[in-house]
C-alpha positions, 0 to 999 in steps of 0.5 A: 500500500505504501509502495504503492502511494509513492508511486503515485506521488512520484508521478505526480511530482514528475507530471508537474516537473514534466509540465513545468520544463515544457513551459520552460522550452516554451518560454526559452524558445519565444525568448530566443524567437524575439531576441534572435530570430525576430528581432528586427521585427520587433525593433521595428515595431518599438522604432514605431512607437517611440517615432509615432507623433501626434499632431498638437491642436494650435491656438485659434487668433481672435477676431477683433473689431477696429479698436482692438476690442474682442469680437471673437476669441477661445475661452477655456471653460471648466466642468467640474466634477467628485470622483466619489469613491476615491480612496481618500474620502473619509466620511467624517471630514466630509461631514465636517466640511459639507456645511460650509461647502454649502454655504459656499455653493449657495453664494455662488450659485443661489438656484439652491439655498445651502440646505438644499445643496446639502440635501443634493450632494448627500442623497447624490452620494448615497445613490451612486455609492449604493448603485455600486455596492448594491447593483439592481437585479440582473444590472452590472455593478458600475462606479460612476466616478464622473459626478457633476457639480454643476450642470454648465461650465464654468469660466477660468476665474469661476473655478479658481472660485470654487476650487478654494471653497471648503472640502474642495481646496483640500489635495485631490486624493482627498477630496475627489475633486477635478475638472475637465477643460474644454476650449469654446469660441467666445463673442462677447457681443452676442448676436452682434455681426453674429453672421458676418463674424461666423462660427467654428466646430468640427467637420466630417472630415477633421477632429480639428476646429475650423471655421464653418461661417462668416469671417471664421470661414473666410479667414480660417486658414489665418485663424487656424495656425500651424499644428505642432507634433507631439512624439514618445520618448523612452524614459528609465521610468516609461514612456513620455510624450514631448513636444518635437515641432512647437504648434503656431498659434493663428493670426488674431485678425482685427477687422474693420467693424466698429463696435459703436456703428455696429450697434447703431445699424443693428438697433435701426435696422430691427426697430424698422424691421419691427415696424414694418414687419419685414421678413428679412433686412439687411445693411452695410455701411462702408467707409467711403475713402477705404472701402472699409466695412464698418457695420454689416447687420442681417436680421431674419424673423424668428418662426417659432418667437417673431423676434428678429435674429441673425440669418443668411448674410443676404449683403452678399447674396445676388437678387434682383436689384430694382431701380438702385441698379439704374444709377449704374446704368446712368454711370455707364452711360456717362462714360460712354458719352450716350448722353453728356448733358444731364439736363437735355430733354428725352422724350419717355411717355408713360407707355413704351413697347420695344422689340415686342416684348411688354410695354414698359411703364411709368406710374407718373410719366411725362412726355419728357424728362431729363437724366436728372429727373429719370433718376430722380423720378425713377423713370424705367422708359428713359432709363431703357431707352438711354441703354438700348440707344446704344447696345440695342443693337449688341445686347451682349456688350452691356454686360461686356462694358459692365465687366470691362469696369471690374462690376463682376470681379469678386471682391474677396472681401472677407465675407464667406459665400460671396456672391458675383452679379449675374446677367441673364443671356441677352442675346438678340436670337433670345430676345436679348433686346427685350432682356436689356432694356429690362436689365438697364432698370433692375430686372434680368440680373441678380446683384448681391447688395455689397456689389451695388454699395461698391458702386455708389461708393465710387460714386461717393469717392470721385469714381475711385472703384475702392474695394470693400474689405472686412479685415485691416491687420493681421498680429501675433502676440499683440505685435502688427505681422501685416497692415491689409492695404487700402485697394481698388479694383479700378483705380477710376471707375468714371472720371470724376466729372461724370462721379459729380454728375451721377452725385448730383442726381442722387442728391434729387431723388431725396432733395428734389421737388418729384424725388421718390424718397423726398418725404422720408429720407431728408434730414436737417442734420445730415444731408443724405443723396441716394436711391430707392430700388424695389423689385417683386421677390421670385418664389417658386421661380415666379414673382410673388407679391413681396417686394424686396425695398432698398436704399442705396446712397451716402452721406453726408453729401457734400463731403461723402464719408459713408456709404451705405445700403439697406435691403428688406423683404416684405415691409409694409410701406415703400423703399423711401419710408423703409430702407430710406428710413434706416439709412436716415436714422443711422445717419441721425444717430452717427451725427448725434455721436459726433461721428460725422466730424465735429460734434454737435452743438446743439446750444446753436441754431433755433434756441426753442427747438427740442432735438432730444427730448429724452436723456439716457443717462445717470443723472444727479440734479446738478448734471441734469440742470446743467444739460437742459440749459446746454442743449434748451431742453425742457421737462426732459425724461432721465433714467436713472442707473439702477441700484445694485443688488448684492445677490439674486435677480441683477436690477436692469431698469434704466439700462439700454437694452443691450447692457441689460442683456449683457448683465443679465445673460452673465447671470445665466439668465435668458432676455426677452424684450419688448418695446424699444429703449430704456428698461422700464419694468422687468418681469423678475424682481431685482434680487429674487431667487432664480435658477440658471437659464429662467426667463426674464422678460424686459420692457422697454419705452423711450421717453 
């Protein structure tokens, strides 16, 4: 028997002896196979690793406006989390510190009081420690380690903030706590130039951000940067990832909008879209001299609010212009000596059929009518027969003539999506003749907005043909890298003779006795030259019963410094009264800043004239009697500043529109307003309890 289980035994330890050499050969073998027979494979394979790079993401530049302050920039934003089952967690300092922690939290965010955000971290706790102990039948167990504080991102100086508040200033391993970093394209002006700005994100292509929009697309290879490289290094300790190319940060682009201006056009232009219930405007006000864009606004209705919001940048999309085209025309005709004296009669009439096509009409013809007066009255007959006079015979060569003045050159102004004008085929076999005399008053083409500014501005500038641009200097660092100069695609598009002629003309559509924008658009402050234009808008390939209603022109007329264009769709009145409007109050406004040369003075002039009515300002009795008898104002209404609240709902009332907007959308809260100028009443008491993202609504009134 004892024989007999030695036997067994021994077979055993020799089963294991046996079993344990064979892993033995086996593992010599593979270590041979690796150090000897594979090795260069293998040295291959480690080569690979420790050259492997990845590339490093460059910082973006910021767009800036044309003082330099930010109209777009990369801000890190911070989201803030406990990993609850961290090993150094002890219960009994958690507890210690969860009253103060509390106490803190509240403060800073007053969604919750302090027992509250007591109640919610404690029972939060309990939930995600019990999922993980006691997981739910037939469920996996699962440590959430990725709780969130809060449920937005917080900025740089709201973690330092938080980061020092009880429990959570204490070491990681302690307490839990950590963050997550992510980069966001901040504009702190909101909606302003939203569109022309543009917006950034990742594509199908690239986890890289790009510009998707706006100044963002157009100028996205600048923004961008250089991306760095990143490669492992092999350490006694493992291996490392250094830095081998250093990533170059992207241009920071200063354009040429002015913050100020842009405001101006942007409140004129949703005040009058309001009013009228347009569906869509659009304006651009451009510096005469350099072609500089200083405010572009496009403002569409909102289908689910009314409100009006940034849309489609209509400045450069291409539409039937209407009668702005015909001071083109008549500047065509100038230069080709068509006509020569601006005040020779030619015969119009109120009817006129040519080359079969419909008769042409106008609403209050004469039988005659000199070129100032066609621009004037916005007469289609003589605008057509000046144009047909010449190129009725060849109608292709007026598009040849427009194109020899650069009209179809594309810009490159800075503004993703631009448009070129567009010309329907006028040739005669098509019934080309017909099709120019329409195109020489507004129909037949498709123009985009800015094309049709770029020619009155060189109107305005003595027939220098500037070209209009969006950016002026490109810096790295805060040091200049490149000035963007001053350029013309045609140094003279009309000698300057024939600039003062079609000057002159413009100046009756507003100032002449049958001018079409003579009741709207004349100011006593700025003296405003210009055209009316309207044109049916096309749905469905066929013109609907909307009309497209714009105001081309510059001010102030005897020394041009801006030029400016305004587009609408769909509002209740006429070019004059609409388009011609926003311009005129755009100019008031700029006047009123002392942004059109010296500053007003109003003490002079008509002592009993009340110009301003209304004082947006704070006012103590002193100040306000010193400016009702500098500027002869009587009764004037004041808004005072608001008293600060120290916590709660901010109090907005007697700020503008848009500090109450930046005031209280800082606080995390989302505007609605109604009515135009100062905060009057808001719907929220000043220093009441709110949580982050409520709705607060504005009243506005102007006196």
């Amino acid at each position: 028997m004892k024989q007999n289980n030695k036997r067994h035994i021994l077979m055993r330890y020799g089963l294991v002896v046996g079993i344990m050499l064979l892993f033995s050969v086996i593992i010599v073998w593979d270590l041979f196979k690796t150090t000897t027979v594979q090795a260069a494979e293998w040295n291959k394979k480690a080569d690979d690793v420790l050259t492997e790079t990845t590339p490093i993401e460059p910082e973006r530049g910021k767009l800036l406006a044309d003082n330099g302050s930010v109209l777009a920039a990369n801000l890190q934003y911070y989201v803030l989390r406990i990993d609850w089952f961290t090993d150094g967690i002890k219960t009994d300092t958690l507890m210690k510190d969860i009253g103060p922690l509390c106490d803190s939290l509240a403060v800073f965010d007053n969604s919750m009081t302090a027992a509250q955000w007591k109640q919610k971290l404690l029972q939060d706790r309990k939930r995600i420690l019990d999922a993980a102990n006691k997981p739910a039948p037939g469920k996996k167990a699962r440590k959430n380690r990725a709780y969130k504080l809060f449920p937005y991102m917080l900025t740089h100086s709201e973690y330092e903030r938080v980061r020092h508040f009880p429990f959570l200033c204490r070491a990681k391993n302690k307490n839990g706590f950590y963050y997550e970093k992510h980069n966001r394209r901040i504009k702190p002006y909101g909606d302003m130039a939203a569109r022309s700005i543009g917006n950034v994100g990742q594509n199908a292509e690239s986890s890289s951000i790009h510009g998707h929009s706006g100044l963002e697309m157009a100028l996205d290879s600048l923004l961008y940067g250089k991306p760095g490289k990143a490669r492992n290094i092999q350490l006694t300790n493992g291996i490392v990832r250094a830095e081998s190319v250093p990533a170059v940060k992207g241009y920071d682009i200063t354009t040429t909008i002015n913050v100020q201006l842009q405001d101006i056009v942007e409140t004129e232009l949703n005040d009058m879209c309001l009013e009228t219930g347009a569906e869509w405007g659009t304006c651009v006000l451009m510096e005469v001299a350099t072609g500089e864009i200083k405010a572009i606004s496009n403002l569409e209705r909102s289908k689910t609010t009314g409100e009006y919001v940034e849309g489609v940048n209509h400045a450069v999309l291409g539409y039937e212009p209407g009668s702005v085209v015909k001071t083109i025309s008549m500047m065509v005709a100038l230069e080709d000596g068509i006509i020569s004296n601006i005040e020779e009669p030619i015969a119009t009439g109120s009817s006129w059929t040519y080359a079969g096509g419909n008769p042409i009409t106008d609403s209050h013809g004469g039988a005659t009518r000199t070129p100032r007066q066609i621009i004037e009255t916005s007469s289609n007959i003589g605008m057509a027969k000046i144009i047909v006079k010449k190129y009725g015979d060849n109608p292709p060569a007026f598009r040849k003539r427009l194109e020899e003045m650069g009209f179809f050159e594309p810009f490159h102004s800075g503004i993703a999506g631009e448009n070129v004008p567009w010309f329907q085929n006028a040739e005669i076999k098509n019934g080309g003749r017909v099709t120019l005399s329409r195109q020489a008053f507004g129909y037949g083409s498709r123009i985009p907005p800015l094309c049709t500014l770029a020619m009155y501005n060189a109107i305005a500038n003595d027939g220098k043909y500037v070209r209009p641009h969006l950016f002026k200097k490109l810096s790295r660092e805060g040091e200049p890298d490149s000035i963007i100069p001053v350029t013309y695609i045609r140094k003279q598009v009309c000698s300057p003779e024939n600039a003062r002629k079609l000057r002159i003309m413009l100046h009756d559509v507003v100032w002449g006795s049958h001018g079409t924008a003579r009741h709207w658009v004349q100011d006593d402050k700025v003296e405003i030259a210009g055209k009316t234009g309207t044109a049916f808008d096309v749905t469905g390939g066929k013109y609907s019963g909307k009309k497209r209603l714009a105001f081309c022109g510059f001010f102030p007329y005897d020394k041009p410094k801006y030029s400016c264009i305004v587009l609408m769709l769909g509002a209740d009145r006429g070019a004059g009264a609409s388009s011609g409007m926003v311009m005129k109050n755009i100019a008031r406004k700029m006047y009123a800043a002392g942004l059109l040369g010296a500053a007003p003075d109003y003490a002079e002039g008509n002592k009993d004239a009340k110009p301003y009515p209304t004082l947006f300002a704070s006012m103590n009795g002193y100040t306000m009697n010193n400016i009702k008898r500098g500027l002869h104002i009587e009764d004037p209404h004041s808004f005072a500043r608001p008293k600060p609240v120290k916590q709660g709902v901010p109090n907005v009332i007697g700020l503008s529109a848009r500090e109450a907007i930046r005031v209280l959308e800082d606080a995390g809260l989302n505007v609605n307003l109604t009515g135009s100028g100062m905060v009057t009443g808001q719907s929220l008491p000043a220093g009441s309890n709110y949580a982050r993202g409520q709705r607060i609504s504005l009243r506005l009134r102007n006196s």
